[in-house]
N, C-alpha and C positions, 0 to 999 in steps of 0.2 A: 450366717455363713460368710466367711471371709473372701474379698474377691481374689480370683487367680492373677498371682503375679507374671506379667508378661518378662521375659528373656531381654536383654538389650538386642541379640539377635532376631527374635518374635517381631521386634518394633524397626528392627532394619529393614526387616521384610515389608510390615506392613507401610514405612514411608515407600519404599522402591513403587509397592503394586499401588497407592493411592497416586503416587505422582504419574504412574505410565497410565491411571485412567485418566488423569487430568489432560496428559498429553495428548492420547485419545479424541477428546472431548474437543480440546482446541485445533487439532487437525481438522478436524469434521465440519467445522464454524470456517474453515478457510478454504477449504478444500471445495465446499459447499455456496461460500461467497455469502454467507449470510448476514457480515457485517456491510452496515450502510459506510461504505469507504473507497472512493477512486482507487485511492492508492491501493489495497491491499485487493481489491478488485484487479487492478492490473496488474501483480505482480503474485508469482507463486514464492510460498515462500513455507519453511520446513521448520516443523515444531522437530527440533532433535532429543528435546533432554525436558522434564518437569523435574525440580530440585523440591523436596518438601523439608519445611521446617520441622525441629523433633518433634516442636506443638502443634504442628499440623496446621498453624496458623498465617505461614507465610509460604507460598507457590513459585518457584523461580523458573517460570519459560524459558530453555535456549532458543534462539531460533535461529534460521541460515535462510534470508532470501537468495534463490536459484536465480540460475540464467542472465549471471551480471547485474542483478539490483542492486538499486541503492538502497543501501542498508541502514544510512542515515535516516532515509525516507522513509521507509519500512518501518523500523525501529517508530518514532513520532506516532505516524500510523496504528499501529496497536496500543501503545501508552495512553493515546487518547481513546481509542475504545476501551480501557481496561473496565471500566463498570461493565458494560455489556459480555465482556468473553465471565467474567465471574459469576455476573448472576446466570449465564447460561451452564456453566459448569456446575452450579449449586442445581440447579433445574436435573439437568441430565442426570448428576449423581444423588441426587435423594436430599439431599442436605438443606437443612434448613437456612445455612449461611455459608458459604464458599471462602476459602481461604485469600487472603489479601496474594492480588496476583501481582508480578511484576516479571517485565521482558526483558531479557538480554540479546546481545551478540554471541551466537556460539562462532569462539574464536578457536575452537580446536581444529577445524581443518587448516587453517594460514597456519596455527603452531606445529601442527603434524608434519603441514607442506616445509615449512620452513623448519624444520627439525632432521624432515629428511634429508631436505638440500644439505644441511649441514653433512650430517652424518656417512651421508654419498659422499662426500667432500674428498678428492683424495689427501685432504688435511688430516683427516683423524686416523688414515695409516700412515700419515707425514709423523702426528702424534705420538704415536706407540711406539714406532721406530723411531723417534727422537730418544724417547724415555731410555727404548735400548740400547741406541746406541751411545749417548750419554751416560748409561749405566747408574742411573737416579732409582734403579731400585735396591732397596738394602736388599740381596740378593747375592750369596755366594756362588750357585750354580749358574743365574742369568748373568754374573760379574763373568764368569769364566770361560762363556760362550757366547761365537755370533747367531743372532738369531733376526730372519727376514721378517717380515710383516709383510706377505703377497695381496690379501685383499680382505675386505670388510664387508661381509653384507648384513642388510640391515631383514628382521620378520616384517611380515605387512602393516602389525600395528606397530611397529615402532620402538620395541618395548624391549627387544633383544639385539646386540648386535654380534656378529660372530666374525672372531679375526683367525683369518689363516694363517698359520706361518709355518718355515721354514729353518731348523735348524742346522746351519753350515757349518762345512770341513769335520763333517763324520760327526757332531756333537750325539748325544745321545738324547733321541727327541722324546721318548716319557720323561726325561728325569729335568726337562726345560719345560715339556708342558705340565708337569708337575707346580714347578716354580712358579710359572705364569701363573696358575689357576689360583695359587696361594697366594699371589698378589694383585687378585683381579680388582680389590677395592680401590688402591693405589690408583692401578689405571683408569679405572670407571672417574675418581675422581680429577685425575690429570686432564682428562679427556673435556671433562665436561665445563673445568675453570677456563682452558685453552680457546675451546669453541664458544667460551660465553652463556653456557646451557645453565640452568638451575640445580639440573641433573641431568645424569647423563644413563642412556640408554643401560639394562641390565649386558655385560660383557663377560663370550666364552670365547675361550682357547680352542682351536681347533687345528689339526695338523694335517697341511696341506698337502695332499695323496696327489697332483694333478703333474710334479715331475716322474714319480713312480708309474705314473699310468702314459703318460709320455712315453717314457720308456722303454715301458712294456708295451704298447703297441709299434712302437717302433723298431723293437727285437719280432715281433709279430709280423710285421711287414718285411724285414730281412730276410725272414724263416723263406729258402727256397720251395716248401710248397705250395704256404701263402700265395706268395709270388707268381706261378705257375696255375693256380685257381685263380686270383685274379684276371691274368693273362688269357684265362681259356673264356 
């Protein structure tokens, strides 16, 4: 009987759930205090991510020591017990031999943090407004039109950033945020050589409703009975 061929997808899966038991595992050992280690005794410190190799044969720990450690220190500290967390992990998980492990620095929160600063920046609507107003997009409608860039926010992962703007002196704002959206590669790429980024955040167009609502509540507030219920 021939064996069943696993999916590339089948074997995505199975590295993601082998590495999150490994991660498990190495939590537990620290959490626990079980290594004979000053160092990693006195400091808490967070398995964030277990990376596994396609062959299952190499284990890549992230980790993030909390609460201001040093991470130099911390880091030493595990490398030098790395025989003991493996053969505990081969123990915990069944396995006759535990994958060759090795520790990192997870540097995605300082790239996060510093990714945000950036992108908070009021540099990257300096950016976009640049673009426009320099008219560097091959763009016959955005050629033809002024258009604001009021604000930038960014989602909580990072991963979207969303610019508002404002089409002036009556432009017609679907047919600029039209343009925009069809050149959002451009900007994404502008964006991201400007700031120094590797890449740059996914970027949507969004038209900014906050003069409209302005507005309208401020035609709301004139209305004399408004006025007159506030009043009472």
């Amino acid at each position: 009987m021939s064996r069943q061929q696993i999916t590339p997808e089948q074997h995505s899966v199975r590295l993601l759930k082998v590495g999150e038991r490994v991660r498990h595992v190495l939590s537990e050992i620290l959490t626990r205090q079980q290594v004979h280690s000053d160092t990693l005794s006195a400091h808490s410190v967070s398995v964030t991510e277990v990376r596994m190799s396609p062959d299952l044969r190499l284990a890549t720990a992230y980790v993030k020591p909390l609460l201001g450690s040093n991470e130099d220190e911390v880091l030493t500290a595990l490398r030098q017990n790395t025989a003991f967390f493996q053969k505990e992990v081969a123990r915990n998980l069944g396995m006759k031999s535990a994958a060759k492990l090795r520790f990192r620095a997870d540097q995605t929160f300082e790239e996060a943090d510093r990714i945000e600063r950036l992108l908070a920046d009021p540099r990257v609507r300096h950016v976009l407004s640049e673009i426009l107003t320099r008219q560097q997009v091959h763009s016959d409608t955005l050629s033809a039109h002024s258009v604001s860039v009021t604000e930038v926010r960014m989602s909580p992962d990072l991963r979207l950033a969303t610019a508002y703007v404002k089409p002036l002196l009556g432009s017609n704002e679907d047919e600029v945020l039209t343009a925009l959206r069809q050149n959002t590669a451009f900007f994404q790429k502008e964006v991201a050589r400007n700031l120094g980024l590797k890449s740059a955040a996914k970027l949507r167009f969004r038209a900014d409703q906050t003069f409209e609502e302005a507005d309208r509540i401020e035609r709301l507030l004139a209305d004399p009975r408004v006025r007159r219920d506030l009043d009472e």
